[in-house]
C-alpha positions as CSV (number, residue, x, y, z in Angstrom):
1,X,-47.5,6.7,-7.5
2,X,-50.3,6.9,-10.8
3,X,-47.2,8.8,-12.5
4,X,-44.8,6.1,-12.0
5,X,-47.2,3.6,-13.1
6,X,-47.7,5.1,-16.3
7,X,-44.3,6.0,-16.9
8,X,-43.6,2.3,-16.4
9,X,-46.5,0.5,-18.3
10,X,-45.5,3.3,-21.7
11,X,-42.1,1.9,-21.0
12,X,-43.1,-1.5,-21.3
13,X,-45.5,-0.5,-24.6
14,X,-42.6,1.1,-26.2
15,X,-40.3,-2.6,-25.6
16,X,-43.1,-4.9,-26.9
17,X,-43.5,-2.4,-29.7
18,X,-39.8,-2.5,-30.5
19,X,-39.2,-6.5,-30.1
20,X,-42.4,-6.7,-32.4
21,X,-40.4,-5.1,-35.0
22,X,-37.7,-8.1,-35.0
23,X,-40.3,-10.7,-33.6
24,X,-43.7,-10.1,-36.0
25,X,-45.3,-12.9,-33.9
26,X,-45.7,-10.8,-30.3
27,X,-47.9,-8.5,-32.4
28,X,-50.1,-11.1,-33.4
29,X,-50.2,-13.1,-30.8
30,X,-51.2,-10.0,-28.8
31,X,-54.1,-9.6,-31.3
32,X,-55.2,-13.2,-31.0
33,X,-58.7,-13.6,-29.4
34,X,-60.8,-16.5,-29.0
35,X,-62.5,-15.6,-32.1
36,X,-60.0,-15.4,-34.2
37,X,-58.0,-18.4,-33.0
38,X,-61.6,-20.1,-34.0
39,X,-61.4,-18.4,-37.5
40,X,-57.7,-19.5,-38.2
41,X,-58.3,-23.3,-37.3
42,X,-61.0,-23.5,-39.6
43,X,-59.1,-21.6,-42.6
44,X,-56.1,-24.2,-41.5
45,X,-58.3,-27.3,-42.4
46,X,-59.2,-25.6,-45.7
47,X,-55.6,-24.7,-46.0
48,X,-54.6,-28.8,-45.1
49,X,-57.0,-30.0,-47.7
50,X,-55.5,-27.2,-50.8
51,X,-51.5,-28.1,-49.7
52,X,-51.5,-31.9,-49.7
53,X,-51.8,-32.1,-53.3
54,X,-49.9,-29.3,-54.1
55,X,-47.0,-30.4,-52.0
56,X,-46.9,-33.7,-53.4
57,X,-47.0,-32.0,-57.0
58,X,-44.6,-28.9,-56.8
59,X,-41.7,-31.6,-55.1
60,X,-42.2,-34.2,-58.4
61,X,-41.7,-30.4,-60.5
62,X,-38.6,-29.8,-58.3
63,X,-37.2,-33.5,-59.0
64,X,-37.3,-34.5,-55.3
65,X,-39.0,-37.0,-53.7
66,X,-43.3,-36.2,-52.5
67,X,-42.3,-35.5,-48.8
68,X,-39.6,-33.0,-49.8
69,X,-43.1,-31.0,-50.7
70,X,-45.0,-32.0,-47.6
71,X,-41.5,-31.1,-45.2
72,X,-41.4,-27.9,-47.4
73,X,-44.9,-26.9,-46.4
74,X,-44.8,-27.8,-42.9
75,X,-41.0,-26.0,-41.9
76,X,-41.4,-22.7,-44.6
77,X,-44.9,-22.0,-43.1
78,X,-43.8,-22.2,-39.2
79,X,-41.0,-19.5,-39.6
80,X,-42.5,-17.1,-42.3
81,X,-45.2,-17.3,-40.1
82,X,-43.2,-15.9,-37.2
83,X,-41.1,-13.6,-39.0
84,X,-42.5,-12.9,-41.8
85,X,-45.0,-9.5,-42.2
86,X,-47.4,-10.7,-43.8
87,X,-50.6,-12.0,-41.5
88,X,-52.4,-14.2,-44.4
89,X,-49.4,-15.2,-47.0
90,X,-48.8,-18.7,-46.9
91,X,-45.1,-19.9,-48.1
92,X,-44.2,-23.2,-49.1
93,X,-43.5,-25.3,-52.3
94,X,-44.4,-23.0,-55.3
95,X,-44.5,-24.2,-59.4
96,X,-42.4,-21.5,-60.3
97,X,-39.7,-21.4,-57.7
98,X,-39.6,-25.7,-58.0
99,X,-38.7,-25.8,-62.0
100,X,-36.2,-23.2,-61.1
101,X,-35.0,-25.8,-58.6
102,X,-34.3,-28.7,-60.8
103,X,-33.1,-26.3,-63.5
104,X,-30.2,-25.3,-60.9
105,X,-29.5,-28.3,-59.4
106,X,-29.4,-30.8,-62.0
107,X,-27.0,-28.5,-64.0
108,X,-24.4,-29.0,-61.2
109,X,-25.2,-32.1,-59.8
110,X,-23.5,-35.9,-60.8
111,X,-26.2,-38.7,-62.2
112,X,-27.0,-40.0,-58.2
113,X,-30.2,-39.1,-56.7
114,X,-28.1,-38.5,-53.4
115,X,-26.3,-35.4,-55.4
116,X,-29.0,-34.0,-56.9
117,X,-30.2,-34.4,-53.4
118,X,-27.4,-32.5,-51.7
119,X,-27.6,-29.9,-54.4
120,X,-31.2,-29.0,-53.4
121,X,-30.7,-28.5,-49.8
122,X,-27.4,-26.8,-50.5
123,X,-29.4,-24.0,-53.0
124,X,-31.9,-23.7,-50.2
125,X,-29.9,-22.7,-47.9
126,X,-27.4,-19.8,-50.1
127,X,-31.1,-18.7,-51.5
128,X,-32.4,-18.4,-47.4
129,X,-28.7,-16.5,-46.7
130,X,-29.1,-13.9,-49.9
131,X,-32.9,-13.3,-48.7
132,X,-32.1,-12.7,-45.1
133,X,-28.8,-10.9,-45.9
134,X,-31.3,-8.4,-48.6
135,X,-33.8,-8.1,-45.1
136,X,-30.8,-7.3,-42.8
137,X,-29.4,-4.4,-45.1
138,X,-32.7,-3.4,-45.6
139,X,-32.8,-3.7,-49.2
140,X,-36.0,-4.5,-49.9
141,X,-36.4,-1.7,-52.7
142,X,-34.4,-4.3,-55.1
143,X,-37.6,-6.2,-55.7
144,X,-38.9,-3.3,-57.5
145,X,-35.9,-3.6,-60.3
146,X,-38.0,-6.5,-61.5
147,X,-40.9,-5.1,-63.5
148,X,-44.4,-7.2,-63.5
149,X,-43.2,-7.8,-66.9
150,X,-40.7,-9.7,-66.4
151,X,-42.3,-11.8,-63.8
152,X,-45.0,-12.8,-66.4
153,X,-43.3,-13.8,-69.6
154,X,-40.7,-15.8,-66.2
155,X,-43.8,-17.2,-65.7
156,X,-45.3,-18.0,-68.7
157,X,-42.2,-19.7,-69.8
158,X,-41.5,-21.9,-66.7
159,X,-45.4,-23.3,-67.6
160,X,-44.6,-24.0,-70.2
161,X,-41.1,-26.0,-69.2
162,X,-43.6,-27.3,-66.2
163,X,-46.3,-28.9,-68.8
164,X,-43.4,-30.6,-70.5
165,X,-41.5,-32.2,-67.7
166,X,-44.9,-34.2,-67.0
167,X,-45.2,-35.8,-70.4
168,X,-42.9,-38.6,-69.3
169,X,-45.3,-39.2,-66.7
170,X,-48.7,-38.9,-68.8
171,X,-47.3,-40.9,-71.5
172,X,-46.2,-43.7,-69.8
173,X,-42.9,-43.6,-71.5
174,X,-38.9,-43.3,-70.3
175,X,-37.2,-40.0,-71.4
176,X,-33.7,-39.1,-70.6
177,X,-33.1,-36.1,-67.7
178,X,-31.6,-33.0,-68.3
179,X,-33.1,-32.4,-71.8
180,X,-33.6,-29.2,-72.9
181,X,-36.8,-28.0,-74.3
182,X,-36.7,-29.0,-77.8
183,X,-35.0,-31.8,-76.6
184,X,-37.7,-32.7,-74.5
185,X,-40.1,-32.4,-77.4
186,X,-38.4,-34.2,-80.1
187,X,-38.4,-37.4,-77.7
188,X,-42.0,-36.3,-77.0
189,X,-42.9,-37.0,-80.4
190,X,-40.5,-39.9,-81.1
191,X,-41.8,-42.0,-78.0
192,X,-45.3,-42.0,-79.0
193,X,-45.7,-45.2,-80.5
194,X,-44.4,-46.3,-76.5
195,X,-47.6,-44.3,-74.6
196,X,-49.3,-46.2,-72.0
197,X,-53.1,-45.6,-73.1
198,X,-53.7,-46.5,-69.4
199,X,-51.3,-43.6,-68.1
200,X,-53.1,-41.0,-70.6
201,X,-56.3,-41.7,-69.5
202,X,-56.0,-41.4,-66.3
203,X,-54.4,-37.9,-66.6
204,X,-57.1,-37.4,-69.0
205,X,-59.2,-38.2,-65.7
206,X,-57.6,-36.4,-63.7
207,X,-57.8,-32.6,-65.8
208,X,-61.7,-33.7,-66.7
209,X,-62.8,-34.1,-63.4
210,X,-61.0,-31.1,-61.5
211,X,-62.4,-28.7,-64.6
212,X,-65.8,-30.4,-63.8
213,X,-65.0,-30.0,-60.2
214,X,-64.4,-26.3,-60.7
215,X,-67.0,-25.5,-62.8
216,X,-69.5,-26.5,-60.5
217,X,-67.7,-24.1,-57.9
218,X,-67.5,-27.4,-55.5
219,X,-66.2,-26.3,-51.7
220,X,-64.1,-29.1,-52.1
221,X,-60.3,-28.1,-53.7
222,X,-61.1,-29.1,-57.8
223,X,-57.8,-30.7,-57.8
224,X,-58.4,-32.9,-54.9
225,X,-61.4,-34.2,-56.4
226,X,-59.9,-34.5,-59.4
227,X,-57.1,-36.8,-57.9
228,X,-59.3,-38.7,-56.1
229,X,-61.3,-39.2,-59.3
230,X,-58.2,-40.5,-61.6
231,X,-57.6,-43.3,-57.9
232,X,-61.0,-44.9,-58.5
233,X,-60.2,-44.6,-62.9
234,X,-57.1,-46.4,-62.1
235,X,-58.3,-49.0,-59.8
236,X,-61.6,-49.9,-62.4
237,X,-58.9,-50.0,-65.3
238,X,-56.7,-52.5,-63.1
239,X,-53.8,-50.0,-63.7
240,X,-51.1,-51.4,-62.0
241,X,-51.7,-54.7,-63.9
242,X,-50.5,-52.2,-67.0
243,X,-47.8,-50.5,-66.0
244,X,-49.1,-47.5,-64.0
245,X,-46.9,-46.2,-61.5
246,X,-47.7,-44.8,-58.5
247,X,-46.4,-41.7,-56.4
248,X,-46.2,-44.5,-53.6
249,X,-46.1,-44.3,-49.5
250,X,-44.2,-41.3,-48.1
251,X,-42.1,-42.3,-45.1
252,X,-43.8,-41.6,-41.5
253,X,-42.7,-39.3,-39.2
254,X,-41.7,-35.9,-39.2
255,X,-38.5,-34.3,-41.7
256,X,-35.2,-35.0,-40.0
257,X,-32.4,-32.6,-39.6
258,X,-30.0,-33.4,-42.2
259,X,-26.7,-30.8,-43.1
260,X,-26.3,-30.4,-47.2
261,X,-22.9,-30.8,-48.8
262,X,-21.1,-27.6,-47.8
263,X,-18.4,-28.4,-50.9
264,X,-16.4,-25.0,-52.2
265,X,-17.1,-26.3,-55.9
266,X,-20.7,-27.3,-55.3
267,X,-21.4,-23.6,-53.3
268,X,-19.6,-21.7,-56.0
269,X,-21.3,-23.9,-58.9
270,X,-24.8,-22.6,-57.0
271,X,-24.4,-19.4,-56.4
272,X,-25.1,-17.6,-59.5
273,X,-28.4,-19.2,-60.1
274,X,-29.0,-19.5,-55.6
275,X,-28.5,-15.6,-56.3
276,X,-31.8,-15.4,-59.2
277,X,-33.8,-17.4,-57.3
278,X,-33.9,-15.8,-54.1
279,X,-34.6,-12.3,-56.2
280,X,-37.6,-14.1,-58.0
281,X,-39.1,-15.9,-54.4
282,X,-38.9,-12.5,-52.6
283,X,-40.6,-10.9,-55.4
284,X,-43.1,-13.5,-55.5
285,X,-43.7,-13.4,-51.9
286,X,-43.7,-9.5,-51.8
287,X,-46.3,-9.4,-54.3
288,X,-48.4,-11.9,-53.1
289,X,-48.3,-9.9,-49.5
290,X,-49.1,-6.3,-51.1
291,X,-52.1,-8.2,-52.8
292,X,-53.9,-9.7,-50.4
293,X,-52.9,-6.2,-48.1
294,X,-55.1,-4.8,-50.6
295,X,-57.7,-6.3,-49.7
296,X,-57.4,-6.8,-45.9
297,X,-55.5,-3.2,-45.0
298,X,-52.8,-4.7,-43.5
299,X,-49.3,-2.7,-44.2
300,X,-46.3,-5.1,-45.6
301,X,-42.7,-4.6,-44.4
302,X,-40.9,-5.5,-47.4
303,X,-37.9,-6.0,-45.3
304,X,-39.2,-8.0,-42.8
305,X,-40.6,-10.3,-45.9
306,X,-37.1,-10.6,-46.8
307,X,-36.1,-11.9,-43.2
308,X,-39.1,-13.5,-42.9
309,X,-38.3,-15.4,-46.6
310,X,-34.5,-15.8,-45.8
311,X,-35.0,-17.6,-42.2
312,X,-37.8,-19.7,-43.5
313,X,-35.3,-21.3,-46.4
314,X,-32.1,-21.4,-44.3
315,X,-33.8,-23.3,-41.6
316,X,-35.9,-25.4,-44.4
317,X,-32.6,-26.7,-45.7
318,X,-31.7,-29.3,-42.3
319,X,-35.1,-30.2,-43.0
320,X,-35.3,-31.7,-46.3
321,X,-37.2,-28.7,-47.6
322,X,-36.4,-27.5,-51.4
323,X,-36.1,-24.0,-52.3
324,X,-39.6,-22.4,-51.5
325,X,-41.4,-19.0,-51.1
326,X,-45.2,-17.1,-51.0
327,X,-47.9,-19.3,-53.1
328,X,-51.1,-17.3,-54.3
329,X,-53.2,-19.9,-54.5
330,X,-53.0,-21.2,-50.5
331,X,-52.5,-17.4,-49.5
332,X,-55.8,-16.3,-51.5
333,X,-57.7,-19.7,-50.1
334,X,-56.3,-18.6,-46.5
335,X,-57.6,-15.2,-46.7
336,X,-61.2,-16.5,-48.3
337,X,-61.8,-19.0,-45.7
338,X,-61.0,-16.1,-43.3
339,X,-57.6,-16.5,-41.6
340,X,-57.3,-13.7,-39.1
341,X,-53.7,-14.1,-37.9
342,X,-50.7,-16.6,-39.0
343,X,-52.0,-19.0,-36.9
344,X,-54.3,-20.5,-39.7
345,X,-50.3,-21.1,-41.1
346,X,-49.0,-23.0,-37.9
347,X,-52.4,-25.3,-37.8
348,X,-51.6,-26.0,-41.2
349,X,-48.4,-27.0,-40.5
350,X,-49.4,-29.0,-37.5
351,X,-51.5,-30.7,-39.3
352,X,-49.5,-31.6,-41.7
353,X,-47.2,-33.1,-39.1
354,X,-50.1,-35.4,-38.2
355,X,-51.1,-36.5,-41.5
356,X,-47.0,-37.7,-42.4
357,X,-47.1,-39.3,-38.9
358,X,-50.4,-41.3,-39.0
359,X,-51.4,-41.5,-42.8
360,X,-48.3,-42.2,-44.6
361,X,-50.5,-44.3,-47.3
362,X,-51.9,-41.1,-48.3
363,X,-50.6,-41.4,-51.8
364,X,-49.7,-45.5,-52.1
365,X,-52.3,-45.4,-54.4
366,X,-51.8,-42.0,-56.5
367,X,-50.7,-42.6,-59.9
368,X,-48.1,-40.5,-61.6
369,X,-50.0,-39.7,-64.2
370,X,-52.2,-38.2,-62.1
371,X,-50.3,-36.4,-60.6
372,X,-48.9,-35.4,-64.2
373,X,-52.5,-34.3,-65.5
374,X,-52.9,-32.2,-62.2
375,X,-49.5,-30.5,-63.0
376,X,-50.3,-29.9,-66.3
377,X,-53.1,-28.2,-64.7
378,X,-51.1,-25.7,-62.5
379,X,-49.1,-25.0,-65.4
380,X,-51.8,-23.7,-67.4
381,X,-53.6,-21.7,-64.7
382,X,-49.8,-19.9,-64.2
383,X,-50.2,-18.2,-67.7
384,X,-51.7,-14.8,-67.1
385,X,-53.0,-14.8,-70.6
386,X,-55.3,-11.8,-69.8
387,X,-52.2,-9.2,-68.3
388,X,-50.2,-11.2,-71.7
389,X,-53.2,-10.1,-73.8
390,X,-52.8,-6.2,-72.6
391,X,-49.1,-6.2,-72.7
392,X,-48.9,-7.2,-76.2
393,X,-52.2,-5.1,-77.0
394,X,-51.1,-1.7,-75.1
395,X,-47.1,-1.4,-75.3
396,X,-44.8,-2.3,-77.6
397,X,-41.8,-1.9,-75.5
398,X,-43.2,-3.9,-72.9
399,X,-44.1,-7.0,-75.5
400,X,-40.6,-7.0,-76.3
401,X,-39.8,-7.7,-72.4
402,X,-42.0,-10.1,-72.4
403,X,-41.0,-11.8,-75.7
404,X,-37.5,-12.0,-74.4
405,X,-38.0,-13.1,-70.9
406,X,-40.3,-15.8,-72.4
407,X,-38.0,-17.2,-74.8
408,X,-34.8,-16.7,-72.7
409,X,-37.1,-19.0,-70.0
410,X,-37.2,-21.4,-72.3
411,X,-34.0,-21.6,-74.2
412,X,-31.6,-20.5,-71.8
413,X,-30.4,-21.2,-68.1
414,X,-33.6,-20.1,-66.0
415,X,-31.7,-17.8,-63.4
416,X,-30.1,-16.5,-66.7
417,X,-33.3,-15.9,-68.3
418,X,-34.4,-13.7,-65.4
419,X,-31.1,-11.6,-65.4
420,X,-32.0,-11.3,-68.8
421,X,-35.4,-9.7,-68.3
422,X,-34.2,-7.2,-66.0
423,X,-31.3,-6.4,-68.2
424,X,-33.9,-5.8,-71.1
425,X,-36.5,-3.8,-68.8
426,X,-34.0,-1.9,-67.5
427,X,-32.5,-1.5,-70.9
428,X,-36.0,0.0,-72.4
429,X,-36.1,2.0,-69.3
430,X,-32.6,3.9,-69.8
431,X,-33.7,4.3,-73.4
432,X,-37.1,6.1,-72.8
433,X,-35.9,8.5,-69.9
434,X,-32.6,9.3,-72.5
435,X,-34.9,10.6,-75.2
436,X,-37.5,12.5,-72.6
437,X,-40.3,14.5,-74.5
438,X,-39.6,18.1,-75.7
439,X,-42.9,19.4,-77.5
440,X,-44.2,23.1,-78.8
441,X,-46.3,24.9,-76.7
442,X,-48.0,28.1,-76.7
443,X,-50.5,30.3,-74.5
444,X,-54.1,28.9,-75.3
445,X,-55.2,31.8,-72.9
446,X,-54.1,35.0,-71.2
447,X,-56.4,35.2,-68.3
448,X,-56.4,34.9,-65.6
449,X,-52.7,33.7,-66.3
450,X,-50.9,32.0,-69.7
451,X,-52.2,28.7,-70.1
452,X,-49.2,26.9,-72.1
453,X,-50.4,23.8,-74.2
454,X,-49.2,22.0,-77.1
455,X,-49.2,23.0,-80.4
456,X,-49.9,20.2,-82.2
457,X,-52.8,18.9,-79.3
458,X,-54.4,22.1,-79.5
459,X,-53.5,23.4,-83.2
460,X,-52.5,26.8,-81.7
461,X,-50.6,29.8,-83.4
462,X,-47.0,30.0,-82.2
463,X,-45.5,33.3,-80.6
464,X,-43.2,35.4,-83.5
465,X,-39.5,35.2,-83.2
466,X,-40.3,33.2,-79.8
467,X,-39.9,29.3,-79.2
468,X,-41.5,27.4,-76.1
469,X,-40.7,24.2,-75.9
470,X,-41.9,22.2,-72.6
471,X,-39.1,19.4,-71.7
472,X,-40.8,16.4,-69.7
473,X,-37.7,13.9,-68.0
474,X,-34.8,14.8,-66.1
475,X,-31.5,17.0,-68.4
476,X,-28.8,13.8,-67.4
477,X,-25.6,12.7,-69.4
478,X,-27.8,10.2,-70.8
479,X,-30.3,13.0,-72.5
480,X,-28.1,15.8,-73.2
481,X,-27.7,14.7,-76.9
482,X,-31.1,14.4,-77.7
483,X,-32.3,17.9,-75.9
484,X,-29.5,19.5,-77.6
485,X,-30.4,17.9,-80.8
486,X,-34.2,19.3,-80.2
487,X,-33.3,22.3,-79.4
488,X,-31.1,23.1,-82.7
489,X,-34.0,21.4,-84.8
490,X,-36.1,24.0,-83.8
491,X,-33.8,27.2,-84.0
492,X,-32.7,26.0,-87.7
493,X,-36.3,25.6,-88.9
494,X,-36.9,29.5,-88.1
495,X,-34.3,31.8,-89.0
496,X,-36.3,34.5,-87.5
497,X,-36.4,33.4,-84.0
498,X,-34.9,35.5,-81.5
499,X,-36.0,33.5,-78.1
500,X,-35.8,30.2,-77.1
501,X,-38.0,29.6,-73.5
502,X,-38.2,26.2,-71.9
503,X,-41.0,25.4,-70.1
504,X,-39.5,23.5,-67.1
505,X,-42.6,22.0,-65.0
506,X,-42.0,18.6,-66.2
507,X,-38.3,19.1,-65.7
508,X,-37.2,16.4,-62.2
509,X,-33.6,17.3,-61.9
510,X,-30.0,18.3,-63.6
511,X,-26.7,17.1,-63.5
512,X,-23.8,18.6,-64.4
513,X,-23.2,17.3,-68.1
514,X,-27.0,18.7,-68.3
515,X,-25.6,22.1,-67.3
516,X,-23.0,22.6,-69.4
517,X,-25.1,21.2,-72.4
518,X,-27.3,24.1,-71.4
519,X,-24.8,26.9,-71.0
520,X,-22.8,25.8,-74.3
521,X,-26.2,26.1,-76.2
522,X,-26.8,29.5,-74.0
523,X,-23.4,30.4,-75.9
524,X,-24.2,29.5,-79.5
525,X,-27.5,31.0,-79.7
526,X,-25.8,34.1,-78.9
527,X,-23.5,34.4,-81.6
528,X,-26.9,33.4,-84.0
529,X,-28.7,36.4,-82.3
530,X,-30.8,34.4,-80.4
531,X,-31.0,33.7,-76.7
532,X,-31.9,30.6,-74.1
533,X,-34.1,31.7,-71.6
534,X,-35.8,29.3,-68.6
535,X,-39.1,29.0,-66.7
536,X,-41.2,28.1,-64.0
537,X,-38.4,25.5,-62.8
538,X,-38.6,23.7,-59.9
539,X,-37.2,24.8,-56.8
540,X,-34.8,21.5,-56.6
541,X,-33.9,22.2,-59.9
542,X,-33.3,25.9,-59.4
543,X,-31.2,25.0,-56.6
544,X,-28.8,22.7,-59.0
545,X,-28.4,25.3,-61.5
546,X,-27.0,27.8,-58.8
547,X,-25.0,24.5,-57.7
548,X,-23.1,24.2,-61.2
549,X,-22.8,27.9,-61.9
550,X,-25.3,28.0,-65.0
551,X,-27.5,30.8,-64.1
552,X,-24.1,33.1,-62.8
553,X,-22.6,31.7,-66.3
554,X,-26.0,33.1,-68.6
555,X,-27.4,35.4,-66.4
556,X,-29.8,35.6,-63.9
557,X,-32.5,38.0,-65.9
558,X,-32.2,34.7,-68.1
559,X,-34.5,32.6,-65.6
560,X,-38.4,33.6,-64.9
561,X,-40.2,32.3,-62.1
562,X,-43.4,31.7,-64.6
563,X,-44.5,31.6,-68.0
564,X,-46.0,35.2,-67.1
565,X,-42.7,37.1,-66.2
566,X,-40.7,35.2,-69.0
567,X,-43.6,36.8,-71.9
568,X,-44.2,39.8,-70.6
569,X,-40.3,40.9,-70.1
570,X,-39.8,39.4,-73.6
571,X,-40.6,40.9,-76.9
572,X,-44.5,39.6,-77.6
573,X,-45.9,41.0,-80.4
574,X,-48.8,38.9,-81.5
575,X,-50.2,38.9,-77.9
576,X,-53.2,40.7,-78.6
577,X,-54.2,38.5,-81.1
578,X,-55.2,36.1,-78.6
């Protein structure tokens, strides 16, 4: 009877633990205790107090109205939190992800608000289908084809785009939409006599007081403080007696479902840039999960981020919720204020739900140039001048990367631009493992066994009549050239030399145009009275030489297990000088 019951409750272990990996919540919610559900309602509060302005500010970057932000961090919270992997990342509106938005949209959309409209919702939900279709297949390894590179010059770039979208709203003055940069700029400058000294101070206010605000480490969000600060500016100045907009009321009442234009020419117009979007938000939201894992020792399915992600923005879109995906700033406050499961993101959200349905008014009396001064902000904190700073300091491959993605963020089509990056990283990449490193070595010591270092590193005497060169990368079509072209240099440059060895540690595999590259080389060096000989290889790669017939083809007394056998069956005639 106490077998049967075991066998039966390990039954029932082994189903919750196989539903938990397609339903992330049931291990949570198994986890929650009274404690923690304590801990996650007061991280939510925090949490309520960080998103309000952010919302409002990430939906003016995306070109939709303030609620689109407030729907977009009440729906993308409530379903990453369920099926996301991630037990602290908090998803929503993001600066990023929003000036990729109204970059996408407003290049297919007509001149109505109600288009631009549709086009939002529409790119929400292709960007939720690619990221849920990347989870399903189980592709979450594609996230890694976008180097941290890239992501920061993306970044650095779309700041910079952010900052200049909100001049209109600092300055007070009209400019036409769908600029481009320098556009933007050249109006900038040619609308200045038109600024609204009211409007500029108040943003002034706005970046004065948060900097103040964070300075002084206040418990209070900086940015908060600093909006509430440019209210009471604008109301002492009189502001709407001069002009000052405001944000205005946000309709009460939670998002209603609403289905986006399913038009062919509107989905095919998206897709291309739906398609770069949804790569940047699940790298994004990946990253921001492995960080704060760091730190709390959680493991991260990638894949399930990807469902997680996908579900989150396909459902978002009948919701009035733009294009959205992990933010580091609400993620890193969660974890701080000591979130224990994604609850903290469902009280949030709830929350939130509250405040549209009772406080509407909440930002009646926000200015827009507030609101612009506090984006200017976010824009600014978004450059990672210190990782810029080593980039440009440490590699110069890697500066180029940047450079480009930078540039190509601002001048080009942003989904382009990031195409672009990975084109150039991967680009780079192909470049360095075509041309791997083939240096001179030679035994520093004997005993107990031949320690083989570099020539040059070491300034060490070189064998007579015998070569050893040490090849670090893989022998592919791609490096056959420049290994061939290596290994002639250095046969050329000693007419004496009998031996060629290659030092294979460092070697990771061959392919076949590698193979016969080695075995026509094997052939020449004959005729020249010199011969190709091979050591300590590894096993994987001694098992693709038998594969292509190279060591039948040369011989097998042509390959030594280790440095040791290969000198001391070869002719050595300086070894006792060492």
């Amino acid at each position: 009877m106490n077998n049967e019951r075991e066998k039966s409750g390990l039954a029932l272990d082994l189903t919750h633990a196989k539903l938990a990996q397609y339903l992330p919540f049931l291990a949570w919610m198994k986890a929650s205790t009274q404690k923690s559900i304590y801990s996650d309602f007061l991280a939510a509060l925090t949490g309520l107090i960080v998103v309000l302005p952010q919302g409002v500010a990430y939906a003016l970057i995306a070109g939709v109205p303030p609620e689109y932000g407030l729907y977009t961090a009440i729906i993308v919270p409530i379903v990453t939190a369920l099926f996301g992997s991630s037990w602290h990342l908090i998803s929503g509106p993001a600066a990023a992800i929003s000036i990729v938005v109204l970059s996408i949209a407003s290049s297919v959309a007509d001149s109505t608000q109600s288009d631009f409209i549709s086009a939002v919702l529409l790119l929400t939900f292709l960007v939720g289908v690619i990221q849920f279709g990347l989870g399903i297949a189980r592709l979450g390894v594609l996230v890694n084809f976008i180097s941290h590179t890239v992501v920061i010059g993306f970044t650095a770039g779309a700041a910079l785009l952010i900052a200049t979208s909100q001049f209109k709203y600092v300055l007070g003055v009209k400019l036409e939409s769908g600029l481009s940069f320098l556009a933007t700029w050249n109006h900038v400058f040619t609308s200045l006599g038109q600024a609204n000294v009211y409007d500029i101070v108040i943003a002034a206010s706005t970046i004065v007081f948060t900097l103040i605000a964070k300075r002084l480490k206040s418990p209070i969000p900086p940015m908060l403080l600093g909006m509430l600060a440019s209210i009471l500016v604008c109301f002492l100045l009189q502001g709407t007696s001069h002009n000052v907009s405001m944000v205005g009321a946000m309709p009460s009442g939670l998002p209603v479902f609403y289905v986006p234009n399913w038009s062919q020419d509107l989905f095919s117009a998206l897709l291309p840039g739906a398609t770069a979007l949804a790569i940047l938000g699940l790298v994004e939201a990946v990253s921001i999960s492995r960080a704060i894992a760091i730190k709390s020792g959680q493991r991260i399915d990638g894949n399930q981020e990807f469902i997680g992600q996908g579900l989150a923005n396909m459902i978002g879109s009948f919701f009035s919720c733009h294009a959205a995906s992990g933010s580091f700033t609400r993620s890193g406050v969660n974890y701080d204020a000591g979130a224990r499961t994604p609850l903290a993101a469902l009280f949030t959200a709830f929350m939130l739900i509250l405040v549209l349905w009772f406080v509407p008014n909440i930002t009646a009396y926000l200015p827009l140039s507030a609101m612009g001064g506090a984006i200017m902000l976010i824009a600014w904190n978004l450059i990672d001048s210190k990782h810029i700073h080593h980039i440009f300091k440490s590699n110069r491959q890697e500066s180029i990367i940047l450079l480009v993605t930078f540039f190509a963020t601002l001048f080009m089509a942003l989904e382009f631009a990031i195409y672009l990056g990975v084109l150039v990283s991967l680009l780079m990449y192909l470049k360095r493992t075509s041309q791997p490193r083939v240096m001179n070595v030679a035994p520093k010591s004997y005993e107990p066994s031949i320690d083989l270092r570099s020539v040059e590193r070491f300034d060490l005497d070189e064998l007579e009549k015998v070569k050893i060169i040490r090849i670090d990368g893989s022998i592919f079509f791609g490096a056959v050239n420049h290994i061939q072209k290596e290994i002639q240099l250095r046969q050329k440059a000693d007419p004496q030399l009998r031996h060629i060895l290659i030092h294979g540690p460092g070697i990771n595999f061959i392919d076949l145009s590698g193979a016969e590259m080695l075995e026509r080389e094997a052939r020449r060096l004959e005729q020249e009275s010199c011969s190709l000989y091979f050591c300590a290889l590894k096993n994987t790669v001694m098992d693709e030489i038998r594969n292509y017939g190279l060591m039948e083809n040369i011989g097998e007394d042509h390959f030594f297990a280790s440095a040791d056998d290969a000198l001391s069956t070869l002719d050595i005639s300086n070894k006792d000088s060492f």
